[in-house]
Each structure stands twice: as structure tokens, then as C-alpha cells.
N, C-alpha and C positions, 0 to 999 in steps of 0.2 A: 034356343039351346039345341035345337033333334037338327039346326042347321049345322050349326056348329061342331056338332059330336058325328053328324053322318060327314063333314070336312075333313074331319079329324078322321075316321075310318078309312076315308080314300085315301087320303095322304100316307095313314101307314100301311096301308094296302099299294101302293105304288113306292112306295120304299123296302118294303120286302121284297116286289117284284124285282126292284134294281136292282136291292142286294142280291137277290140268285141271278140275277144274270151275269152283276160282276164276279159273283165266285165261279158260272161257268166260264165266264170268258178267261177266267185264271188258270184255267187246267188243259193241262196238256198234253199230249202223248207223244212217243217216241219209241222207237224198238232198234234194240241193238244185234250186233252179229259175233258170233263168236266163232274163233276160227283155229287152227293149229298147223302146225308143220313137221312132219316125220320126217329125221335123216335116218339112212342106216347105221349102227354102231361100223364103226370105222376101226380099220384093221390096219396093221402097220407089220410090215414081213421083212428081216435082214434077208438079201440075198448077197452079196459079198461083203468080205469085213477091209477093212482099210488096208494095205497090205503096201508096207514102205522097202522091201524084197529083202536082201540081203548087203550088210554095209560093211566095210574094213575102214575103222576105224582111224581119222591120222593125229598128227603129233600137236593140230589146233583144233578147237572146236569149230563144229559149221551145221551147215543144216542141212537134211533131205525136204524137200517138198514133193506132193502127189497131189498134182490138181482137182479138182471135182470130176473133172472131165477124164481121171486114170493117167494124165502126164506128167512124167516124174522130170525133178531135175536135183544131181546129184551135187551138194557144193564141193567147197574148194579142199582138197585135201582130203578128200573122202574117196573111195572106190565103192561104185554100187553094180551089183550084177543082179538079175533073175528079174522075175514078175512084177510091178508095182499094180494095185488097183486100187480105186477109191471105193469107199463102203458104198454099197445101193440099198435101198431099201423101197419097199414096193406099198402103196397107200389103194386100200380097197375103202368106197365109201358109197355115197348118194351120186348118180351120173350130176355133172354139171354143179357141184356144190366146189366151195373154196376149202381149201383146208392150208391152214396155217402150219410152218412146216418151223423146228428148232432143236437145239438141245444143250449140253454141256460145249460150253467154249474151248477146253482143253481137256487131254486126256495125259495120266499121267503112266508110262510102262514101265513096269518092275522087272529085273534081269534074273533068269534063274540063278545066276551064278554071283548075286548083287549087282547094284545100281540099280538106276534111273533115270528115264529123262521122261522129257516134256514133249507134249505134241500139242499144237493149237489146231482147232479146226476150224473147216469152211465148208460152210454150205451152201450149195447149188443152188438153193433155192428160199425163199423165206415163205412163198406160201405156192399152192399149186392146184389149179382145177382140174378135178376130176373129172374122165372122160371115160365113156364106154362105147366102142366101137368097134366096125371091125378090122382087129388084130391089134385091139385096143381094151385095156381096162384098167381103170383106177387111174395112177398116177404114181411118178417115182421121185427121188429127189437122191444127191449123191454129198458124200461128206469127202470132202480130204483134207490134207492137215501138212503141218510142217515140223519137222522132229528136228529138236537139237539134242546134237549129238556132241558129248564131251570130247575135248583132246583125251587121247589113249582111253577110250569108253571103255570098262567092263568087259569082256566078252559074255558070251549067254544069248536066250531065247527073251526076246522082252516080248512082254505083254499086258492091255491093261485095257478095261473095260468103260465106255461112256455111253450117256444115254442119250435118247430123243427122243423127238416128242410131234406129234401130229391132232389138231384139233380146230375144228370147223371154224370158220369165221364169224 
């Protein structure tokens, strides 16, 4: 039986053994990283506002356009004189980051004197990397638009406000 029972002791003694070695060979380690990325708050500046100049009105409707690029073309039956511009707007942010450039697709002008009309916009650009360099910084982006204008419009000052929008990719 002291054979049998000292059998018996190794056997569970080399089963314990096994079992710690298969619970170490079970464990594992690993180590992880953690990491972030700062942009700078991003700034967004009108420097000119849309500017479709001055229009005389004719006896059908038609339209002004002001390209993104500041070029105007006046339609048919319309007389246009003075300045046209396109809005600019000037984007400070992170050197080398994307910024996604948008905003309101139309704008609509109210007449001091009554009326309205519609202006649709375009933009220069949908998104634009920022660059600092020199005689360089940030990044711009240009909106213009195309105004219809009623047969015998209103006369008046129109005017009317829309928004944009600039935010990192």
C-alpha cells in the first residue's frame, strides 16, 4: 500500500506541476500606447462681402452672376456699372491640416424700399489645406453667387446675410 500511496503522491505532485505551468503558459502581457493630436482652434475672417455692384433694372427678369474668382457677367436686359467682388474669407488654423470649407446654398436680399430676391452661392472651394509660409498663412476660400433679378425690380439698397462654415477634416 506505502507503494501505491507514495504513486499516488507523485502523480499528484506532477499534476500540480502541470497545472502551474499551464496557467503560466496562459498569461500574457502586452503594453499599449496612447497618443493625441492638438489642432489649433481655427479662425475663420470675412475680408470682402459679395458685392453684385449696382443694376438697372429691365422690363424681364435675368440674372447677375459674380464668379468666385470676382468676374461678373451682367444678363440680358439688365444694365450693371460699378465694382463687383466675391466674398473672401481668410481661414487661420494648424500649418498643413485640411479644413473642410461650406455654408448656406442661397442667400436671400431684402430691399430697403421692399422686395426681394434670391442669390445662390458658389464656392471656390469645398475644403483647403492650410499653409504657413512665407507671405503665406492659413488659407482662403471665395463665395459668389448669382442674383435673380425681377422684371421692373424694386428699386432700394438690398441686402441679406448668409453663413459659413470651416472645420478640420
Amino acid at each position: 500500500m506505502r507503494k501505491f500511496g507514495m504513486k499516488r503522491a507523485l502523480l499528484g505532485a506532477a499534476i500540480a506541476v502541470l497545472a502551474m505551468n499551464a496557467s503560466a503558459a496562459q498569461a500574457a502581457s502586452a503594453t499599449g500606447t496612447a497618443t493625441a493630436k492638438i489642432l489649433r482652434q481655427i479662425t475663420l475672417t470675412k475680408t470682402s462681402d459679395l458685392q453684385y455692384a449696382t443694376i438697372i433694372s429691365g422690363a424681364t427678369p435675368s440674372t447677375v452672376t459674380v464668379s468666385p474668382a470676382g468676374a461678373a457677367n451682367c444678363g440680358a436686359g439688365l444694365t450693371c456699372t460699378g465694382t463687383t467682388t466675391a466674398a473672401n474669407f481668410d481661414i487661420q488654423g494648424t500649418n498643413n491640416a485640411v479644413v473642410l470649407v461650406g455654408g448656406d446654398p442661397s442667400v436671400t436680399l431684402n430691399g430697403s424700399l421692399g422686395g426681394s430676391m434670391t442669390s445662390t452661392l458658389t464656392y471656390s472651394a469645398t475644403s483647403v489645406t492650410l499653409t504657413n509660409g512665407p507671405g503665406t498663412t492659413g488659407g482662403s476660400f471665395q463665395v459668389g453667387g448669382t442674383l435673380s433679378v425681377g422684371a421692373n425690380q424694386a428699386s432700394g439698397d438690398y441686402s441679406g446675410t448668409f453663413n459659413v462654415t470651416a472645420n478640420y477634416q
